[in-house]
C-alpha positions in Angstrom: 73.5 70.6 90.3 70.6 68.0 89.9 71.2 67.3 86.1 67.9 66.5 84.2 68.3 63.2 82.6 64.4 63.2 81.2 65.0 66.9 79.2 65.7 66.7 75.2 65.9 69.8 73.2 62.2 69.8 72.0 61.8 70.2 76.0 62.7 73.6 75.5 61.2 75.1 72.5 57.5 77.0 74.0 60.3 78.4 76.6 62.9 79.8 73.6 59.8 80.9 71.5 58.6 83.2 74.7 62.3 84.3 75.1 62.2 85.2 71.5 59.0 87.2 71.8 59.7 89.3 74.8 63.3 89.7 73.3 62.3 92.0 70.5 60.6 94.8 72.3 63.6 94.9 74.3 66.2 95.4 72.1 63.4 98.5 70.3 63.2 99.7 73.9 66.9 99.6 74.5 67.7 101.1 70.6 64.9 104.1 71.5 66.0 105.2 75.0 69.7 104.5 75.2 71.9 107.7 73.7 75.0 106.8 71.7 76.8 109.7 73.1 76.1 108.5 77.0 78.2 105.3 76.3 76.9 101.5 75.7 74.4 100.4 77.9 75.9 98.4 80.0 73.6 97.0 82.8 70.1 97.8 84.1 68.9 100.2 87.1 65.2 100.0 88.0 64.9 98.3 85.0 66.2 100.8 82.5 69.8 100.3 81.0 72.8 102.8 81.8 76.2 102.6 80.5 79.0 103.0 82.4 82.4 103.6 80.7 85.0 101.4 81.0 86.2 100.3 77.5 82.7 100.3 76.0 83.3 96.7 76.2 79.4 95.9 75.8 78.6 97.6 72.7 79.0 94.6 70.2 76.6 93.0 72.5 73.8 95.9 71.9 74.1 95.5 68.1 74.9 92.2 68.2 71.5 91.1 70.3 69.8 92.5 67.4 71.4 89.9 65.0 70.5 87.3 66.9 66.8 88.4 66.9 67.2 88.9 63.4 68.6 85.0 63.0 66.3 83.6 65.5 63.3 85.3 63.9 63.5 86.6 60.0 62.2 90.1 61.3 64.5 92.1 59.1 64.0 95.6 61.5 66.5 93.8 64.1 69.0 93.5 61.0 68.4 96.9 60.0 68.7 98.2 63.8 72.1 95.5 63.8 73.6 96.1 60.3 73.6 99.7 60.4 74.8 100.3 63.9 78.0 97.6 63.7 78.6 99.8 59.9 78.3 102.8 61.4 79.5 103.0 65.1 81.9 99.9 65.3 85.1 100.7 63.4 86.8 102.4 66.8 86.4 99.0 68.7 87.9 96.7 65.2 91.6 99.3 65.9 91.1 99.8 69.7 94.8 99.0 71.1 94.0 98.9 74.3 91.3 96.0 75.1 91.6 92.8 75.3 87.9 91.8 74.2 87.7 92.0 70.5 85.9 88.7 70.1 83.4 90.2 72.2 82.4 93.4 70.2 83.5 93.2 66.6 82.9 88.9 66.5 79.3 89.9 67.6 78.4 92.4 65.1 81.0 91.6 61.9 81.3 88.0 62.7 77.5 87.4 63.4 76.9 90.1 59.6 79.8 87.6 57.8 78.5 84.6 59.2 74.7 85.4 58.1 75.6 86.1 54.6 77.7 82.8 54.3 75.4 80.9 55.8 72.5 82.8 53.0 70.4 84.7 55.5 71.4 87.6 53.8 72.0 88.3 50.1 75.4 88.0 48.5 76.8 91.2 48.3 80.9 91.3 47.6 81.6 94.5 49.0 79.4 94.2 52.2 81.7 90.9 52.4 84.9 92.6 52.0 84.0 95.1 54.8 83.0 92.8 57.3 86.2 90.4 56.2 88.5 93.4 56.1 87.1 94.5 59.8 87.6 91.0 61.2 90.9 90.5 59.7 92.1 93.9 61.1 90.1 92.9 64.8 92.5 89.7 64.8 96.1 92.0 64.1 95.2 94.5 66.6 94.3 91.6 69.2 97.4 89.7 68.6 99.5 91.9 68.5 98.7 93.0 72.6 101.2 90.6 73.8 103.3 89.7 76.1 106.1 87.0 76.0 106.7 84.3 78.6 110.2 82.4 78.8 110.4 79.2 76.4 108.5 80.5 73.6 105.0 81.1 75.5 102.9 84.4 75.3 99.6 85.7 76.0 97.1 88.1 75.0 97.1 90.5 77.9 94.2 92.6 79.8 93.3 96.0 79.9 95.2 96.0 83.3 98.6 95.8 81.5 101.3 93.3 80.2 101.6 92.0 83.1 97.9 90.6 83.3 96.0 87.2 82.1 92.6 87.3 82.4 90.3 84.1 82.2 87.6 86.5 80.0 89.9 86.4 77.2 89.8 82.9 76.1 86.4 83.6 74.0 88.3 86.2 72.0 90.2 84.4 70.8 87.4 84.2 67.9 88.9 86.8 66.6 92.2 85.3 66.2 90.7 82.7 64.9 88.6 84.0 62.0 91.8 86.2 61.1 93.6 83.1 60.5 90.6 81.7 59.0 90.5 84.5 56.3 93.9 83.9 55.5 95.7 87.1 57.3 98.4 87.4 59.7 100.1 90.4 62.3 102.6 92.0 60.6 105.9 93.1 62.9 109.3 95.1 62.2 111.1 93.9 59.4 107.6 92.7 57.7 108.1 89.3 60.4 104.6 87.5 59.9 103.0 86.4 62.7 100.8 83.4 63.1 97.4 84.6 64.1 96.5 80.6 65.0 100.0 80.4 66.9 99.2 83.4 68.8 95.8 81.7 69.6 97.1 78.6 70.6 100.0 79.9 72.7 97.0 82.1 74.5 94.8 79.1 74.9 98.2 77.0 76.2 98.8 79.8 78.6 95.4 80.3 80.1 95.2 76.3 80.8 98.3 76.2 82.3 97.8 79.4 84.6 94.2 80.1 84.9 92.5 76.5 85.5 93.4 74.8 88.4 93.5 70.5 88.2 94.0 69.2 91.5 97.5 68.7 91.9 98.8 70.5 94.3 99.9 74.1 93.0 98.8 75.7 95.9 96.5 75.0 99.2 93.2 76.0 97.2 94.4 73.8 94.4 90.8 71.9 93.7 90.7 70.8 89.9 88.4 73.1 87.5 88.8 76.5 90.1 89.5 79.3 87.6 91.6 82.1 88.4 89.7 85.4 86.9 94.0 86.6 86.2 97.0 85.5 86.7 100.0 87.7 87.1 103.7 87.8 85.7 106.7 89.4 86.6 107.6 91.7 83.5 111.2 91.5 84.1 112.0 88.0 83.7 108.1 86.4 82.4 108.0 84.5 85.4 104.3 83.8 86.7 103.9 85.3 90.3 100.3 85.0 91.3 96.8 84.3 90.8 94.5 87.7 91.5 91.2 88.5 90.8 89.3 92.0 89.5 85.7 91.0 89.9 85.9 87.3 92.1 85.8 87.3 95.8 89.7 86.5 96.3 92.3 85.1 93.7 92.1 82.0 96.1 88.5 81.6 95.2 86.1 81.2 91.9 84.2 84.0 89.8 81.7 82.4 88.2 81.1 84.1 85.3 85.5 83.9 85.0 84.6 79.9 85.7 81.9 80.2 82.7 84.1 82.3 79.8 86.6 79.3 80.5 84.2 76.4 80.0 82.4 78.1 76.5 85.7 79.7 75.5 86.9 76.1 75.0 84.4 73.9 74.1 84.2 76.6 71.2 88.1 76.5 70.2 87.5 72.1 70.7 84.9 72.7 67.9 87.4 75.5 66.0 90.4 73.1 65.7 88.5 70.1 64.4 88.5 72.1 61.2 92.2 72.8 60.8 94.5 70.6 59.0 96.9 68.6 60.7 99.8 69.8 59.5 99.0 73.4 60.9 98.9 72.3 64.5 102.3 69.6 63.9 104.6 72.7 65.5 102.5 71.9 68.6 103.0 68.2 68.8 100.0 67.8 66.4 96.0 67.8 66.9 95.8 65.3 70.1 98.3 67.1 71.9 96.7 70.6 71.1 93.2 69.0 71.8 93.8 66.8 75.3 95.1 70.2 76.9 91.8 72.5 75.5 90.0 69.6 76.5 91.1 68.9 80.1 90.2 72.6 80.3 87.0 72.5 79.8 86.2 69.5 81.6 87.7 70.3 84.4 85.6 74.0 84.4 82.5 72.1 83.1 83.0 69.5 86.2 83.7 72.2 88.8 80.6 74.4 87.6 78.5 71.3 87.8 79.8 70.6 91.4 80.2 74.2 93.1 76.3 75.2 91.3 72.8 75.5 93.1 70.6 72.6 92.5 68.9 74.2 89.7 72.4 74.9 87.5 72.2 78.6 88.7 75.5 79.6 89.9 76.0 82.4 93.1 78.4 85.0 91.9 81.7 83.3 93.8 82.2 80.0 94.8 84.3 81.8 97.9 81.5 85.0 98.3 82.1 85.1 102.2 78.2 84.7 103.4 77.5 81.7 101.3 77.4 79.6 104.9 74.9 81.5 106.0 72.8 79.9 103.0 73.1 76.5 104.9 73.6 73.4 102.2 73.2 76.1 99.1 74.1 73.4 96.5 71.2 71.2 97.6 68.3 73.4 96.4 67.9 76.0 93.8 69.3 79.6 93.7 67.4 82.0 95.5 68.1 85.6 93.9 66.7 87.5 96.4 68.4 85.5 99.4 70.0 88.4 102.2 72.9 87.1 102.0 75.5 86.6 98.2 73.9 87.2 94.8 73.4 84.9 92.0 74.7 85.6 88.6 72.4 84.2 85.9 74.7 85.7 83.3 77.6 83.2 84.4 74.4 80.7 83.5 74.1 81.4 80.2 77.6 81.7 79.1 78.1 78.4 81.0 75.0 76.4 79.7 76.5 77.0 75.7 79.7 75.7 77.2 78.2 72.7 78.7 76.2 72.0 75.5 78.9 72.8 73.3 81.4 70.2 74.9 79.0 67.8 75.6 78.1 67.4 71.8 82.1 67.3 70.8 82.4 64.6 73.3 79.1 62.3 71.9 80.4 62.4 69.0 83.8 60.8 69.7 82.0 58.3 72.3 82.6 59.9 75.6 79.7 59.1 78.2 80.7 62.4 79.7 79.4 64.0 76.5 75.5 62.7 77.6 76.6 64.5 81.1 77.4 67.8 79.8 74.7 68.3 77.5 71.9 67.3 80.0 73.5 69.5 82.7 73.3 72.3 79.6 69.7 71.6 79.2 69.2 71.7 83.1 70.6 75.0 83.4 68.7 76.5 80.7 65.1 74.6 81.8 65.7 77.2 84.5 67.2 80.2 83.0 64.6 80.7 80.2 61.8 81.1 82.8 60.2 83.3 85.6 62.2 84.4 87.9 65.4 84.8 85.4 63.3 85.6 82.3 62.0 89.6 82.9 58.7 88.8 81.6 57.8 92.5 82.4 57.5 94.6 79.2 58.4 97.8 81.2 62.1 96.3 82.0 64.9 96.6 79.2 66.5 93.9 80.5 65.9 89.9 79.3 67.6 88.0 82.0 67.4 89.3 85.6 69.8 88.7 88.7 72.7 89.4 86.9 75.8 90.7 88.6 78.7 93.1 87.3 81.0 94.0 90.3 80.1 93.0 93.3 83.7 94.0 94.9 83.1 97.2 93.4 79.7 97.8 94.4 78.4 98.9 90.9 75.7 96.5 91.0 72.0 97.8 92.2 70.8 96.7 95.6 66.7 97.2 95.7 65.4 99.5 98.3 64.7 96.2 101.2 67.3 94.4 100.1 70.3 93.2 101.2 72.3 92.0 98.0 71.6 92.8 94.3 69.3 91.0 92.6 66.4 91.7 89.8 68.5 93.7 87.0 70.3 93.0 83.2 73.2 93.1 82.3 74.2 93.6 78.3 76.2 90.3 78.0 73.9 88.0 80.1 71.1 89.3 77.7 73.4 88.7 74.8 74.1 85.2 75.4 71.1 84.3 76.7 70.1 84.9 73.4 72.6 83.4 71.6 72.3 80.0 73.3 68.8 79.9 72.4 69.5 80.5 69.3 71.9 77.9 68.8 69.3 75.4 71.1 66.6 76.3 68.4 68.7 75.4 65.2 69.5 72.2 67.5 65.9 71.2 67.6 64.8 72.3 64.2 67.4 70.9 62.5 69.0 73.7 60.8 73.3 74.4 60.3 74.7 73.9 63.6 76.1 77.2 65.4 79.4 78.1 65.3 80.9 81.1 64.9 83.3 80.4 61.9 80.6 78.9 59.7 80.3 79.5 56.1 84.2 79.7 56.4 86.8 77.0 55.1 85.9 74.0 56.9 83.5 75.5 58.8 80.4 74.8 56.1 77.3 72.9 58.1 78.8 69.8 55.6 82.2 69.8 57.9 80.1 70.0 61.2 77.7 67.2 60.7 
């Protein structure tokens, strides 16, 4: 990537107030057309979203979009459109048993409803609190509690693939855990044992840094520091780690971006999380700067390897590995080209990754790390180019917000357009999502307003504590 040294925040603002206005009629579109009873939308054909089920993992992103228009803009139909749907339709994903992406659906829609009403966008209102508190606390059990031990006291929160399955992805739910702990509940087990919703996060967060980012020193032949395995897999009968693999990469040898992406924002996020808990919480982990120096060596060593293994531009191709990048010639040297004949972009890895980069970049300025300036220029870069034609569907006939967005390539789920060779021009529901909600944390950035995180209003997380 070709970082942008001259870009500030203001840089950006006619680009987010554009996104913001072609956002809305989008998410009416989307609310109008799409049947509840056909599934979530989940990605974009010819322009027009379908769902595909497989979890219904994208819902919290529908209603959750509309939140974010709501915060971004005041136009209280998006809250309405939001609100009601997470009250109404939401409830099976807070007690689904079987996922392992709860920060994704019920963090989007509860967490965005509790955050806005702590944060005095919406009126106080003590039983609308204690829903969307009850909800979240119960979202952080049911997450915790799908587990699987490792030897020596480790565990993680495993896939929908089984117990025997780490996947990258699941680093940004651990939100949920998070804002469990943060509300002051815990998992309940046999013989009323009370389980530590933050231990349960941190022995996640431990795990996927130990098994899931790569740093260089020698693990394997493809060891290069910051590759991100999407999974990693263990041997049930004794814990033991066995494997990288991958479901949606190009190999287990190779990187998925958008895997590579949930990494580097799923950190910088739980960076900003622990500043706010007490010392004496994280002393059963060798205290803060233990806990802290492995998150953080995490998320540079993603941030670095994005910034390295990405088009000029900060746009990212769908694998660092995909098997006809060569034929691009020196790729890295120029910007993406979505409709190349050869491997697709994925501009929804870009906007997960670009909060990441801005997110770490701002927790590192603040402690005096030059990297810091690095990250959050490289953010800025990648977004100079995301929030604009060809990435930004300016077309008012397409449901979509960001195009070229990828969902499984191995799989071949993704639309190829008729005289074409790879995918390229369609949405998917979380690249829309977070393009969204990086602009929306970009635009309280350059207006000034309480800085963005996702456990604000909560104790030590009031705009005071992040300042």
């Amino acid at each position: 990537m070709r970082i942008n040294e001259t870009l500030v925040p203001d840089s950006l603002a006619p680009k987010i107030r554009r996104l913001w206005e072609l956002s809305g009629p989008k998410i009416l579109a989307i609310e109008r057309a799409c049947e509840p009873s056909r599934g979530a939308p989940v990605f974009t054909v010819c322009g027009a979203y379908t769902s595909r089920g497989w979890t219904e993992w994208t819902q919290g992103f529908q209603y959750g979009s509309a939140l974010l228009q709501f915060d971004a803009t005041g136009d209280a139909e998006f809250l309405a459109i939001g609100r009601d749907n997470t009250v109404r339709k939401m409830l099976p994903h807070v007690t689904h048993m079987g996922v392992h992406d709860h920060g994704f659906n019920n963090v989007s829609t509860y967490g965005a409803l509790l955050r806005m009403m702590l944060e005095g966008a919406l009126p106080p209102n003590e039983w609308e609190r204690a829903c969307y508190e009850t909800a979240l606390k119960c979202s952080a059990a049911v997450q915790a509690r799908r587990w699987t031990r490792l030897p020596g006291g480790g565990g993680f929160i495993y896939s929908f693939n089984g117990p025997h399955s780490l996947f990258a992805d699941t680093i940004r739910s651990l939100r949920s855990l998070a804002l469990g702990h943060l509300l002051g509940h815990a998992l309940m087990e046999e013989y009323d044992e009370r389980v530590s919703l933050l231990d349960r996060l941190l022995q996640h967060a431990l795990a996927t840094a130990g098994y899931n980012v790569y740093y260089g020193k020698g693990r394997d032949a493809y060891d290069v520091r910051g590759r991100v395995a999407h999974e990693s897999i263990f041997n049930l009968n004794d814990g033991r780690y066995r494997c990288p693999s991958s479901q949606q990469g190009f190999s287990p040898f190779s990187t998925w971006t958008r895997g590579l992406a949930w990494v580097m924002c799923g950190y910088a996020e739980e960076l900003e999380f622990l500043e706010i808990i007490p010392e004496e919480e994280l002393a059963a982990w060798g205290g803060r700067a233990a806990v802290e120096d492995c998150c953080r060596a995490a998320a540079e060593a993603a941030c670095d390897f994005y910034i390295e293994h990405t088009a000029a531009d900060g746009i990212p191709y769908w694998d660092t590995g995909a098997p006809l990048l060569g034929a691009l010639g020196d790729w890295r040297a120029r910007p993406a080209d979505p409709f190349n004949d050869h491997e697709p972009v994925d501009s929804s890895a870009a906007a997960i990754a670009a909060q990441g980069l801005l997110r770490l970049g701002r927790f590192l300025a603040a402690r005096n790390d030059p990297k810091g300036r690095t990250y959050w220029q490289a953010g800025l870069t990648v977004l100079d180019t995301l929030f604009d034609e060809p990435y930004l569907a300016a077309d008012p006939e397409h449901q979509g917000l960001l195009l070229h967005s990828v969902y499984h390539r191995p799989n071949g789920w993704d639309r190829v357009p008729e005289g074409r060779r790879v995918p390229c021009g369609e949405a998917s529901m979380w690249g829309d999502y977070h393009a969204r909600e990086v602009a929306l944390y970009l635009q309280r950035v350059i207006r000034d307003e309480p800085y963005l995180t996702f456990f604000s209003g909560l104790p030590g997380g009031t705009k005071e504590a992040q300042e």
